[in-house]
TIBANU-735517 format. One record per residue (C-alpha): x, y, z negated; residue number from 1. Coordinates in Angstrom, 1 decimal. Layout:
REM residues N
REC       X       Y       Z  pos
REC       X       Y       Z  NUM
...
END
This chain:
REM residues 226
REC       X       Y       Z  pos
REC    -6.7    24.4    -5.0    1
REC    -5.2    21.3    -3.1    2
REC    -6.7    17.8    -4.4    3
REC    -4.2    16.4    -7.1    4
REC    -2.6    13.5    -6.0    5
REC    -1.3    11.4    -8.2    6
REC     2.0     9.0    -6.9    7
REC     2.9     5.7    -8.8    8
REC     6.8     5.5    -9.8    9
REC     9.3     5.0    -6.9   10
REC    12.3     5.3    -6.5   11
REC    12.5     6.8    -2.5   12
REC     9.7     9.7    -3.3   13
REC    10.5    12.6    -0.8   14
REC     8.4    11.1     2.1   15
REC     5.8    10.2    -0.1   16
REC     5.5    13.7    -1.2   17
REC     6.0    15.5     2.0   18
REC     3.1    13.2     3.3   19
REC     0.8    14.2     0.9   20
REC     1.6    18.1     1.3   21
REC     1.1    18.0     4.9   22
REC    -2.0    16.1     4.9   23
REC    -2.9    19.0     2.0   24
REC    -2.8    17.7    -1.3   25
REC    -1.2    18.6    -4.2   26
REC     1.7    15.5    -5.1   27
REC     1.6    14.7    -9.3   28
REC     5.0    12.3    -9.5   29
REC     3.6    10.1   -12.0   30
REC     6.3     8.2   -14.7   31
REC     5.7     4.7   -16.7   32
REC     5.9     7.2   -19.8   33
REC     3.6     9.6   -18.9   34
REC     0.7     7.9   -21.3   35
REC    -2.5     5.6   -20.5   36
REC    -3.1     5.0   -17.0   37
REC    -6.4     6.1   -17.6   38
REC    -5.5     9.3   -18.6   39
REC    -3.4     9.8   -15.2   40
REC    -6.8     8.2   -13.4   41
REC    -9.0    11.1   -15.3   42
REC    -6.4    14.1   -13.9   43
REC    -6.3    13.7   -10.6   44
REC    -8.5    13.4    -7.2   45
REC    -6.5    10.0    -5.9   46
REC    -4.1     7.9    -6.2   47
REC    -1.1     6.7    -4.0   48
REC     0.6     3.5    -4.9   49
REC     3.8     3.3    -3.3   50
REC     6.5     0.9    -2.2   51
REC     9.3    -0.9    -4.2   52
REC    10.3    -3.7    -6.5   53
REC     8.6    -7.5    -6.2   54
REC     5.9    -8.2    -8.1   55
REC     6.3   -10.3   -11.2   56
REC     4.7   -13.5   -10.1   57
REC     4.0   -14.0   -13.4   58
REC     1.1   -12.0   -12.7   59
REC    -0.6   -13.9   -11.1   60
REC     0.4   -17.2   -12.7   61
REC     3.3   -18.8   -10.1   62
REC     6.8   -19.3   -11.3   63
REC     9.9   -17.1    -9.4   64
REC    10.5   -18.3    -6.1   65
REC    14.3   -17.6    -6.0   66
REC    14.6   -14.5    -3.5   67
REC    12.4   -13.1    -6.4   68
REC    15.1   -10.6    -8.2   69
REC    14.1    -7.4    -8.6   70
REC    11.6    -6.9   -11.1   71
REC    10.3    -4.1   -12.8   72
REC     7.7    -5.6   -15.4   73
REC     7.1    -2.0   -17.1   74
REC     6.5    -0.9   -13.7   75
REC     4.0    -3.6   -13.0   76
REC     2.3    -3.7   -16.1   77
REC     1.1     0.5   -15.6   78
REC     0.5     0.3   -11.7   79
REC    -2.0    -2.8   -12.5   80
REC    -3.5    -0.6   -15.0   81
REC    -3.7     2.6   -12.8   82
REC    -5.2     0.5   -10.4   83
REC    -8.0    -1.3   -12.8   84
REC    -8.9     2.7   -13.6   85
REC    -8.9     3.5   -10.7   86
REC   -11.3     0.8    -9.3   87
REC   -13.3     1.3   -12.2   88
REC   -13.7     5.1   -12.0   89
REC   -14.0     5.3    -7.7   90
REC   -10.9     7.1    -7.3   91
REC    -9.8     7.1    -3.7   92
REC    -6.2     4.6    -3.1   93
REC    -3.7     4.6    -0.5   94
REC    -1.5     1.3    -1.3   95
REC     1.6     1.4     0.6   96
REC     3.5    -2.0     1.1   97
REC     4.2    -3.4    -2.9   98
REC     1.5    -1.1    -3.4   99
REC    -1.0    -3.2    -1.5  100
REC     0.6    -6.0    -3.4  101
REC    -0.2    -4.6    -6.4  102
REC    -3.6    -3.7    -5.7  103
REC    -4.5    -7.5    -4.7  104
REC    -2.7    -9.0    -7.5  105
REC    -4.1    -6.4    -9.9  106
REC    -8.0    -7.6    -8.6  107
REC    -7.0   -11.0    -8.7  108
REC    -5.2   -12.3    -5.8  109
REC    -2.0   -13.8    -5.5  110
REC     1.4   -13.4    -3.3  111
REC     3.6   -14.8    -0.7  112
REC     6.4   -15.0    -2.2  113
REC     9.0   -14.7     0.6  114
REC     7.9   -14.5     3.9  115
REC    11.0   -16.2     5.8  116
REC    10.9   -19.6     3.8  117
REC     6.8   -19.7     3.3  118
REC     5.5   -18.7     6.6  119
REC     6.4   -20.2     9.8  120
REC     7.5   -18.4    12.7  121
REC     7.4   -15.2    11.5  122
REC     8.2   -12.2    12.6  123
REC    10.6    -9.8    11.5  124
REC     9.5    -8.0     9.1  125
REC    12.3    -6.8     6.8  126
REC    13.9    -4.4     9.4  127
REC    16.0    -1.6     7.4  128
REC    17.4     1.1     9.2  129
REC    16.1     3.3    10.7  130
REC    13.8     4.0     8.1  131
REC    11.1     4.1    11.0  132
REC    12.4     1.3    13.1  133
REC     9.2    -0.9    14.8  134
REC     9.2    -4.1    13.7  135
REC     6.1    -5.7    15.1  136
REC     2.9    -4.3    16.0  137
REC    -0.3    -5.6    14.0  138
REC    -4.3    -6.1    14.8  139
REC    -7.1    -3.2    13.9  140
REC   -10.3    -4.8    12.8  141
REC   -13.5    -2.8    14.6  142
REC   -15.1    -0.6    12.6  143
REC   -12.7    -0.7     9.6  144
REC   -11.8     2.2     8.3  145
REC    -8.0     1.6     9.4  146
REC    -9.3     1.3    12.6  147
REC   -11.3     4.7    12.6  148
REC    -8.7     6.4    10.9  149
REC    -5.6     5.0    13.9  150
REC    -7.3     3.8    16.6  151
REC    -6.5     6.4    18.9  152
REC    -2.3     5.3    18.2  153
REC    -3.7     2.3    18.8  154
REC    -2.6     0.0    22.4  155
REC    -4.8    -2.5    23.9  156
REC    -6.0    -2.7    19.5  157
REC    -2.1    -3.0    18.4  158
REC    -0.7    -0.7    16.8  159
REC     3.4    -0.7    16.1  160
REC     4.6    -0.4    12.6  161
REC     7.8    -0.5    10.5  162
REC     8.2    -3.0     8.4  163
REC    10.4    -3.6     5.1  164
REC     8.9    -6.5     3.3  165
REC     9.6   -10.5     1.9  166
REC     6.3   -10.7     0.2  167
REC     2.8   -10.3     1.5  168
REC    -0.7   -11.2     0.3  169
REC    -1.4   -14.6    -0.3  170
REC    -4.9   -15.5    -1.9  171
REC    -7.2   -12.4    -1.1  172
REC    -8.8   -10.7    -4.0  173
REC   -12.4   -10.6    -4.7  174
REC   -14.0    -8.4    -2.7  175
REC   -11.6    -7.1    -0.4  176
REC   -11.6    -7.8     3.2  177
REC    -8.5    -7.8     5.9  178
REC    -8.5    -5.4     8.4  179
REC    -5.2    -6.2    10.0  180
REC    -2.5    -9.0    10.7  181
REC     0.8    -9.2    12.4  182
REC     1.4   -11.4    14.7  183
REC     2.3   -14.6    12.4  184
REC    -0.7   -14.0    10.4  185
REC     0.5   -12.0     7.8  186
REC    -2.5    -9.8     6.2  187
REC    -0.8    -6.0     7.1  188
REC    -4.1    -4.1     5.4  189
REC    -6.8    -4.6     2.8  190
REC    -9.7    -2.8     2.6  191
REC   -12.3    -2.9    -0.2  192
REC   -15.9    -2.1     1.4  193
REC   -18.0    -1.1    -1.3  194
REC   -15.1     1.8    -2.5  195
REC   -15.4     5.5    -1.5  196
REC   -11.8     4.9    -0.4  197
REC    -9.5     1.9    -0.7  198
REC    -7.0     1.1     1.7  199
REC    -3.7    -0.5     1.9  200
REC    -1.0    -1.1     4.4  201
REC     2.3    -3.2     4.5  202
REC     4.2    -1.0     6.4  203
REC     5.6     2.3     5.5  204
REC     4.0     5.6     7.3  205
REC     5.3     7.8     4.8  206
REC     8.6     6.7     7.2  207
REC     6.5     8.6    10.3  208
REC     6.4    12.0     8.2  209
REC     8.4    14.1    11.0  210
REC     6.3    12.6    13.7  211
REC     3.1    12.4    11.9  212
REC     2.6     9.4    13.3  213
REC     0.7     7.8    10.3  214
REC    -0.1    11.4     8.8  215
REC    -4.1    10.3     9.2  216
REC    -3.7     7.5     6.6  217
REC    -2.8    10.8     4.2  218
REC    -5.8    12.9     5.6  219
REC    -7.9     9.8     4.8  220
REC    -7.1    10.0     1.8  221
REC    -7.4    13.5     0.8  222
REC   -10.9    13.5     2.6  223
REC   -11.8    11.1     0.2  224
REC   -11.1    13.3    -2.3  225
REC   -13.4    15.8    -1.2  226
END
């Protein structure tokens, strides 16, 4: 049987679910009424966080910048806890963009709030359409498993990504590390060492899914799992 892989809510699944087939798993379309995190944690082999909604900043004690307006504070309150279980029971994670936000803030870190009127010179990175549009490429720390699992799409150690995003990491979370920046400096993927499998990205290579592009990021995952 195909590993079981569970998918926080969203509200653009199809990629998400077509990523994790082709990289051979079995997708499990979790729901905020589904029950206990931990029960979600305990029935499946991973666990992909997607992309979506702002974080409250509540969460991690800073009051609403005002490009803050999309909130889903059910949402936020079971990802954190999938998350925690997750951590706690060494179930493999693929964060993808709020789902590497959520990941961070859920161990303790905090958020940029908005990217265009908190860091300087930026890049873009809120390019829409297409869907898999490059924005910007971003670095590929040595070694990291990012770096072992795309290296070889890699140029000269850059690799180009889309890019749909206000908010990025802001304080880094315990023990997690960055393994790759745009640019402007913006932490693009957080790793955490001492996990069988922890990874997340600010871009979105569920986008890549007719290409395959990113399809590795998927395998990682479900190798993980095994």
């Amino acid at each position: 049987m195909p590993p079981r892989i569970a998918i926080a809510p969203c509200r653009k699944m199809p990629d998400y679910v077509k990523s994790v087939i082709l990289a051979g798993g079995d997708p499990w379309e979790l729901s905020c009424a589904d029950g206990p995190a931990e029960a979600a944690v305990s029935s499946c082999a991973g666990l992909l966080l997607p992309g979506g909604a702002d974080v409250d900043p509540g969460r991690y004690g800073e009051a609403r910048h005002p490009s803050v307006t999309d909130v889903d504070v059910a949402r936020d309150e079971y990802e954190i806890a999938l998350v925690l279980a997750a951590l706690a029971a060494d179930l493999p994670v693929l964060a993808i963009c709020r789902g590497l936000q959520v990941v961070n803030v859920a161990a303790g870190g905090s958020l940029i709030q908005d990217i265009p009127s908190q860091v300087g010179n930026a890049v873009p990175h809120q390019v829409a359409a297409p869907k898999d549009a490059i924005a910007h490429d971003v670095s590929l720390s040595p070694g990291s498993r990012l770096e072992q699992l795309m290296g070889h799409a890699a140029v000269g150690g850059r690799l180009p990504v889309n890019s749909r995003h206000h908010q990025a990491v802001g304080r880094l979370a315990g023990s997690f590390v960055v393994t790759s920046l745009a640019p402007d400096g913006v932490i693009e993927a957080l790793e955490l060492p001492r996990a069988r499998f922890c990874l997340g990205v600010q871009w979105h290579p569920e986008n890549f899914v007719e290409s395959g592009t990113f399809l590795p990021l998927f395998a990682g995952l479900l190798a993980a799992t095994r």
